[in-house]
N, C-alpha and C positions, 0 to 999 in steps of 0.2 A: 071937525070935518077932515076926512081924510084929504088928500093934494093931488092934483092930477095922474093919473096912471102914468107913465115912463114906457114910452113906446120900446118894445123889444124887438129889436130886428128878424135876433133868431128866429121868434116865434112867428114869422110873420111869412114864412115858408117861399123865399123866393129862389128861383133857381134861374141857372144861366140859362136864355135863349138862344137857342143854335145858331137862329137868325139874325142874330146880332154880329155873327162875326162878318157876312158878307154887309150888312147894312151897315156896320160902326168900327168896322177893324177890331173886335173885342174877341178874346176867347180868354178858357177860363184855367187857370192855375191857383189849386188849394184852395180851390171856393173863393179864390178872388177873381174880378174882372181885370185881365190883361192890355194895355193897348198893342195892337200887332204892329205899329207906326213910330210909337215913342217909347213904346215901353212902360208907360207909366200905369201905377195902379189904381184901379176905384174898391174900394172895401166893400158898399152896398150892391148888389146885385138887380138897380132899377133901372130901367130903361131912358128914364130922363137925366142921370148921371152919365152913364155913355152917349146919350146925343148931345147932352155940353159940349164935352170933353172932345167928341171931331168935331160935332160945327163953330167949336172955338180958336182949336190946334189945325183941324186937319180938314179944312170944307172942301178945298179944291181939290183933295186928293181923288187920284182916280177918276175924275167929270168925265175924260171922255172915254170910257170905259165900257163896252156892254157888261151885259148883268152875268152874261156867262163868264165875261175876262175877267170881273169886279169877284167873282165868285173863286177864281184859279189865284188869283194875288191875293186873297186872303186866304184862302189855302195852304200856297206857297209859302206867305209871311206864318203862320200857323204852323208847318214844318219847321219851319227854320228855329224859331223859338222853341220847339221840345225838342231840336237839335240841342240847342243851346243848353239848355236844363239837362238834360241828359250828359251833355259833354263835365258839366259843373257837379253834377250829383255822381261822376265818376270820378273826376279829377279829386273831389273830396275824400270817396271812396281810397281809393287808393294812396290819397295821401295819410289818412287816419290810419291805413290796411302799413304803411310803412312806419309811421310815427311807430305804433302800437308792436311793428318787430324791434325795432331800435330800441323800446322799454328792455320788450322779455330779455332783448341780446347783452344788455348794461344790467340787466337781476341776473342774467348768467355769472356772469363775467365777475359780478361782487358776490352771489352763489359761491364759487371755485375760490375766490382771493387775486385771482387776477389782477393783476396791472391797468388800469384803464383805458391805458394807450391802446391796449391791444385790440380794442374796439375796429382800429381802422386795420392792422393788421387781418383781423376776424374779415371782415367786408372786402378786403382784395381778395380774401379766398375763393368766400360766396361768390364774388363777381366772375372770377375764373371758374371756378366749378359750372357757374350759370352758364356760361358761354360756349361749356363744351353740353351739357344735357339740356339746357332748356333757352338757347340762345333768344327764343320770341319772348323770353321774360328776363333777358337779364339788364332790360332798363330798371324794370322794378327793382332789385338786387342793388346799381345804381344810387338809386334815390334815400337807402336805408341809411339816417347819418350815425355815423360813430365815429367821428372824431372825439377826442380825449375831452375837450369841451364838452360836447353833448354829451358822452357817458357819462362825466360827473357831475351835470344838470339831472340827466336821468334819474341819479342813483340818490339824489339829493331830493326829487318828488315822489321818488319811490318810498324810501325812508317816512315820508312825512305823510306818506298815504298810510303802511305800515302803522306808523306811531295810533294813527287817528282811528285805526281798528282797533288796535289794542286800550285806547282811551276808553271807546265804546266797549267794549267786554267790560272793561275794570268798575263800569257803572253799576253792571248785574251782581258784582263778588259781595257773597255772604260771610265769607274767611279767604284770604289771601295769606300768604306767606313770603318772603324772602331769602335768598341765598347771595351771600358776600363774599368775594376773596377780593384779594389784593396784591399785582404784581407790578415790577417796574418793567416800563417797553425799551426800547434798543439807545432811548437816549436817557435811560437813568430813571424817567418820569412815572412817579409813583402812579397806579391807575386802579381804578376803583372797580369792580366789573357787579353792577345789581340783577338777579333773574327774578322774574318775578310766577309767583303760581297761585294763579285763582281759582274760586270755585262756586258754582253759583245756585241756586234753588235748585236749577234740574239737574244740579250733581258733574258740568258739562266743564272739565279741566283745561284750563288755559294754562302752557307754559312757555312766556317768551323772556326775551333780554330787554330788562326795561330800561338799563342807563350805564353809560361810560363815565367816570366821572375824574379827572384828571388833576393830581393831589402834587399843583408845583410848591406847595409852601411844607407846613409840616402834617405830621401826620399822626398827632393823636388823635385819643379818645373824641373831643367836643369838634376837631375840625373834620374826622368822619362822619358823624352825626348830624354838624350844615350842611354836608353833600347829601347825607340822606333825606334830612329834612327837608330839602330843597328838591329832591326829585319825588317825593310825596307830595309836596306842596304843586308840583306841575302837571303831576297827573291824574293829581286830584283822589289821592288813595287817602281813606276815611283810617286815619289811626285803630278807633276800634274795632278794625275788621282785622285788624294783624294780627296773627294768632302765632307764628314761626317767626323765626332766624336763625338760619343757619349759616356758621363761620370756619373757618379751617382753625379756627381757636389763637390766633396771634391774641397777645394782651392787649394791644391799641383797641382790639374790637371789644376782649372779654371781660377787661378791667372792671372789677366789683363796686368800684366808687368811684372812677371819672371814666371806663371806657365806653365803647360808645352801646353794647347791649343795654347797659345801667339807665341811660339819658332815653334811649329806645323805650325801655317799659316803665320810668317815669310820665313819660312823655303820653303814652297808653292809657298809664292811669288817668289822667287829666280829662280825657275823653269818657273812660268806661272802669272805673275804678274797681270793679269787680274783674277786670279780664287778665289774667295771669299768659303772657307770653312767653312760649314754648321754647327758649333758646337748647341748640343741641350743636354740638361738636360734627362736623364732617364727620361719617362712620366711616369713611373711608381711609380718613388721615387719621383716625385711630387706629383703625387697624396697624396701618404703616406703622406707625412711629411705637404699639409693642412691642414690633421685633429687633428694638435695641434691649430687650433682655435677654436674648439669645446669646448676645456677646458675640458674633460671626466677623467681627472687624477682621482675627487673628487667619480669617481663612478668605473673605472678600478682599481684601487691600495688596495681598500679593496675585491673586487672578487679573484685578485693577491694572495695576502697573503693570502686567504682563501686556493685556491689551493696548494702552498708552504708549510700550516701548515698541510694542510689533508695529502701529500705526506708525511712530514716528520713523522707524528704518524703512519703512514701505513706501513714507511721504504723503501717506496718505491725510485724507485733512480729518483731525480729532477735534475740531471743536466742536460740531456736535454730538458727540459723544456721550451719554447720559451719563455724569458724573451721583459719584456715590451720596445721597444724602439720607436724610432722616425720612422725608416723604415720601423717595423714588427708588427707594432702593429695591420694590419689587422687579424690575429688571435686572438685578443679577442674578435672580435666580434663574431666570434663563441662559445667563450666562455661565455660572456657575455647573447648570446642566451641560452646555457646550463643551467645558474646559473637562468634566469627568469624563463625557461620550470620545473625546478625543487625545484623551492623556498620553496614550500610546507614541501618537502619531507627533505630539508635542517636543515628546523627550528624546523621538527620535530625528526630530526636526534643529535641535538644540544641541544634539551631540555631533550631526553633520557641519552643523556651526561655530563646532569647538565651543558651544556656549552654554554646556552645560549646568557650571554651575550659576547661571543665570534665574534659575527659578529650580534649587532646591529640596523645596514643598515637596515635589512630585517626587521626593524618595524619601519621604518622611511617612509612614506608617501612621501617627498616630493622626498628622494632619491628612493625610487622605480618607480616614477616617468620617474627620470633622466636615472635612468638602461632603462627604457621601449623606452623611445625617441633614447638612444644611442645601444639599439639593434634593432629600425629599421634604423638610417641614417646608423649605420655601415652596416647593409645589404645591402644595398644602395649601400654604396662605397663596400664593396666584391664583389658584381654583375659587378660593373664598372672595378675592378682588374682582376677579371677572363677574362673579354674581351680583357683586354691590355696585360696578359701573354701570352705565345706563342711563336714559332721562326717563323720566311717565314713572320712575319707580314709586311703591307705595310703601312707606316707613316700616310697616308691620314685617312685610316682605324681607326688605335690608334685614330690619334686625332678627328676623326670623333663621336667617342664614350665616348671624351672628351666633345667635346662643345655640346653634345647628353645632358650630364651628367649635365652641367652650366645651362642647360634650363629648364631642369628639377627640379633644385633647385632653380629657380625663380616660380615655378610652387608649390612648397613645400611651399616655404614660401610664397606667397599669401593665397595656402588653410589654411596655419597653423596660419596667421592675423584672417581668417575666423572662426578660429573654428574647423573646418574641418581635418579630420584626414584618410582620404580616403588611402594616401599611407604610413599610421605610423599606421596599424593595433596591435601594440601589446601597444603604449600610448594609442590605443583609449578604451581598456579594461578598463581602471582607471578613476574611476567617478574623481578623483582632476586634471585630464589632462589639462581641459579650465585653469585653474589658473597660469598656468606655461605658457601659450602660447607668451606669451610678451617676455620672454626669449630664448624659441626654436626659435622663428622666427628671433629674432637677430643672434642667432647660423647659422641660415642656411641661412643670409643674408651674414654672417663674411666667412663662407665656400664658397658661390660662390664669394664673390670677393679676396678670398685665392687662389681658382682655375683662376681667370683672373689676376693675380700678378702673379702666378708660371710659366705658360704658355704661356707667352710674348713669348720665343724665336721657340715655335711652329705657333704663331700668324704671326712670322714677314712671314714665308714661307707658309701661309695658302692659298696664292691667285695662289702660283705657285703649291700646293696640290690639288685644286680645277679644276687649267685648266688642269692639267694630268690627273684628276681621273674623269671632267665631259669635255671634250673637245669641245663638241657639244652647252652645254646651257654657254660658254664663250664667251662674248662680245668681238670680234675683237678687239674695241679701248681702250680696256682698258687692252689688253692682250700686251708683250713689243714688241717694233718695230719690232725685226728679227722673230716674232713669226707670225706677223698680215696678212701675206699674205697667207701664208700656213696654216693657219685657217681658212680662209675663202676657201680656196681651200677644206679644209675638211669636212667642215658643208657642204657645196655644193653639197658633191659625197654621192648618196644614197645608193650604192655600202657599202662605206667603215661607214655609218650609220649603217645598217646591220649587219655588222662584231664586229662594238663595242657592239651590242646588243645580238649578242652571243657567241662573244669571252673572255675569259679571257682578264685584262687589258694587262697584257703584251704580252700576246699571240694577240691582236692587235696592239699594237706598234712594232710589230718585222714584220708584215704585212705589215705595210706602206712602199713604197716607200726609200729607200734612196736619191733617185736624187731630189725626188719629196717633202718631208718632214722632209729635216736633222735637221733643228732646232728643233721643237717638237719632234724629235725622240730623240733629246741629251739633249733637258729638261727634257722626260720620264725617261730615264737613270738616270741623278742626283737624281729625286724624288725616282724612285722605289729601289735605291740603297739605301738610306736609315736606318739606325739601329734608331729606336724611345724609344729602352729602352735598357737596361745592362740584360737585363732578363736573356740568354745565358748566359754571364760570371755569375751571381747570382746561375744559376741552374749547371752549373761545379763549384765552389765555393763549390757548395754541395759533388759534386763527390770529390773532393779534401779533404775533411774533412771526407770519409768516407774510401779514399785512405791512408790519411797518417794520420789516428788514433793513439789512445795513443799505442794499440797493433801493429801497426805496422807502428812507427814516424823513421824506419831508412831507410826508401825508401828516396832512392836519389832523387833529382830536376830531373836527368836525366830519369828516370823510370815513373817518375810521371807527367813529360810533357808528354810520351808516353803514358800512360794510359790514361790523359785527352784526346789526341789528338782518341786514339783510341774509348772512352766511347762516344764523342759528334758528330764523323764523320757519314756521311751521305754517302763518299767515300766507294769503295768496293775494298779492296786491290787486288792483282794478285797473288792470292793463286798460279795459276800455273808457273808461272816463278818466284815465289818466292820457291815451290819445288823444282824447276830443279838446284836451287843453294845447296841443297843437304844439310846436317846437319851440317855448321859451326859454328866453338863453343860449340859443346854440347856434350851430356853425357846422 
């Protein structure tokens, strides 16, 4: 036998009686009974709960009363209470309406790199500016906290809101990828910078900073790999979904038998013993570092010091002045353009000095020469860097503009066998140029097979680059077995020909089929997930060194992962449910 029914209030359809509030002092707020006397509330809306409640509390209230005056004092008391509520449901208003500026003004402030303090400096402005345009609101202006406290309470639940979206994304990733570099900040302290790039069934590209990881002890192969394993193990990223890593190629990362790539796809295998990860060299820091077979030391290192010496008579401050290295040396080619557009002006800036023979070079024929060649190929290569920097980029893309770059240098050096100086406009100014041409052309024969050495590990994935990014002009039989039937399926449908022709690429891969095309669609995935360079972590590198400067090297790891994570996010934090948690911690 079933048990007694359980009486359901709701259903039981009672509503407040108007006349209850002159008979019982009652009115109604949120479908509860209010008392207008004490305040207190009744949840059921029966008439024998409110005549308790005054003939227990309040019986002699009002006795001598007519029913007209008994009617105006519950009235009155009835005003005064949605006074009251109204003043309460403003004052909260308004406090959330300021919480919720004092978020956005603390994501600004760690947005830009800002100093924290500057929060309260930021708010005397508002407050003066308020006072002269909209003086009837500049309490509200007022009330906005940014003291240094509060901003780095702010930026500390900002972070943790951030973190908790990017958890959620990282649940949907079908392939994910990784990009590593590693630099030391202003107190020596080696730092780990991870970005992470997901990608998930409907094709929809996540790319944030998922970890700062601060390396005070040493810094091999197996002690980069606990940091990484350790922030996979927090964010709950599924090993075999790693399909990339990419590094700026130091040995501690690349090392073939203890570095930490090696432990990385050991570690893969364990999971998915079939899944082969993707490792690839930054294309960017390849490119850099083959223009040490150009040999340009004998013509960069005296422009160098020219700079360094004019800075120091000038007292100007040089230290940060891009010094010459293996990675960064594509800024002298801009310099180098400088020093030829102004030679003129140089030499006669140096003879008014009596300092003529200060910088020699510039009467030297054969090296003005070597300046003129090594300020166009440098152009060259900065034309080809600017295209490889960027985030969102798509590997095929990068290296597209790589082996663009190779043909074009078998193109140089034929004309430059020739004579020919069509795309070296600032050698072709110099009647001694033919003389030197037996040299340049070995140079840019030694450069492109620098760039077919560097670029192996983009090479060996060029074919599976190719059938993602042109699907259509791919040969069936040469495309791999699980691939070959559902490419022909594809080429076949004119339909889905159309869609690649004016859909975005991934924005047609998330169009196909799944029943119909899961292998190409999980090849797309691998490929478009992809990182082809460290660019990200290089360009937060930046931010980090402009974060934890000499004026201000006491910003903790923990502030400073915050700030990066907030400077390079793409995410939109929850300004409002990050108000509604109200001002904790602060001041």
């Amino acid at each position: 036998m079933s048990g007694p029914k359980k009486r359901k209030v709701d259903c039981e359809c009672r509503v407040f009686n108007k006349e209850w509030t002159t008979k019982y002092f009652f009115t109604e707020v949120r479908s509860k009974a209010v008392c207008l006397i004490c305040h207190e509330t009744v949840a059921v809306l029966k008439e024998h709960n409110l005549s308790r409640n005054f003939s227990t509390k309040h019986v002699n209230y009002a006795n001598n009363l007519s029913t007209q005056e008994r009617s105006a004092t519950a009235q009155r008391l009835a005003a005064g209470l949605q006074a009251q509520q109204n003043t309460f449901i403003r004052q909260t208003a308004i406090q959330e309406t300021t919480t919720k500026a004092s978020y956005l003004l603390a994501f600004k402030l760690a947005k830009t790199s800002k100093p924290f303090s500057e929060g309260e400096f930021l708010k005397e402005c508002m407050v003066e500016t308020a006072d002269i345009l909209c003086p009837e609101s500049k309490n509200k202006f007022e009330k906005i906290s940014l003291s240094r406290r509060t901003v780095t309470r702010r930026i500390e639940l900002i972070d943790e809101d951030l973190a908790s979206k990017l958890n959620k994304k990282v649940e949907s990733f079908t392939f994910y990828s990784s990009a590593l570099d590693e630099s030391n900040d202003i107190k020596d302290t080696a730092q780990l910078l991870i970005f992470i790039r997901g990608i998930n069934d409907s094709f929809e590209i996540t790319e944030e900073f998922l970890a700062m990881e601060s390396l005070k002890g040493k810094t091999r192969g197996e002690d980069l790999y606990d940091s990484v394993s350790a922030v996979m193990e927090r964010h709950k990223l599924p090993w075999r979904a790693l399909a990339n890593v990419t590094t700026d190629g130091s040995p501690n990362l690349t090392g073939r038998n203890v570095g930490l790539l090696k432990r990385i796809q050991d570690r893969v295998k364990e999971d998915n013993p079939v899944q082969e990860v993707i490792f690839l060299h930054c294309i960017i820091h390849q490119e850099a570092l083959s223009e040490s077979v150009l040999q340009l030391n004998h013509v960069v290192k005296p422009v160098h010091r020219q700079f360094i010496k004019f800075l120091e008579e000038t007292d100007a401050d040089h230290q940060d002045l891009l010094y010459h290295s293996n990675v960064r040396w594509l800024s002298l080619g801009k310099v180098c353009q400088r020093v030829w557009e102004l030679k003129q002006e140089i030499i006669s800036f140096l003879e008014l000095l009596e300092k003529g023979d200060d910088f020699p070079e510039l009467s030297d024929t054969d090296w003005l020469c070597d300046l003129a060649f090594a300020v166009d190929i440098l152009t060259h290569m900065n034309e080809l860097n600017m295209k490889l920097q960027g985030k969102d980029q798509f590997v095929h893309e990068m290296y597209t503009n790589v082996r663009a770059f190779k043909t074009k240098l078998v193109l140089f050096s034929k004309q430059m066998s020739n004579k020919s100086f069509t795309h070296f406009p600032t050698l072709a100014t110099l009647k001694d140029a033919p003389q030197h041409v037996k040299e340049y052309t070995k140079s840019l024969d030694d450069l492109q097979g620098e760039f077919c050495r560097r670029f192996s590990d983009f090479g060996k994935i060029d074919k599976s680059l190719h059938l993602v990014s042109c699907p259509f002009t791919q040969d069936p039989e040469t495309a791999p077995q699980e691939l070959q039937l559902e490419l022909i399926d594809l080429q076949c449908d004119t339909v889905l020909k159309e869609k690649f022709n004016s859909l975005k690429l991934d924005e047609f891969y998330a169009s196909l089929s799944t029943d119909k095309f899961p292998n190409i669609r999980k090849m797309a995935q691998r490929m478009l997930v992809l990182f082809g360079s460290t660019y990200v972590c290089e360009q937060t590198f930046s931010v980090m060194n402009t974060n934890k400067a000499p004026h201000r090297s006491q910003l903790s790891d923990e502030h400073l992962r915050s700030v990066l994570r907030i400077a390079t996010t793409k995410l939109t934090p929850d300004f409002d449910a990050l108000a509604k948690k109200g001002d904790q911690n602060s001041s």
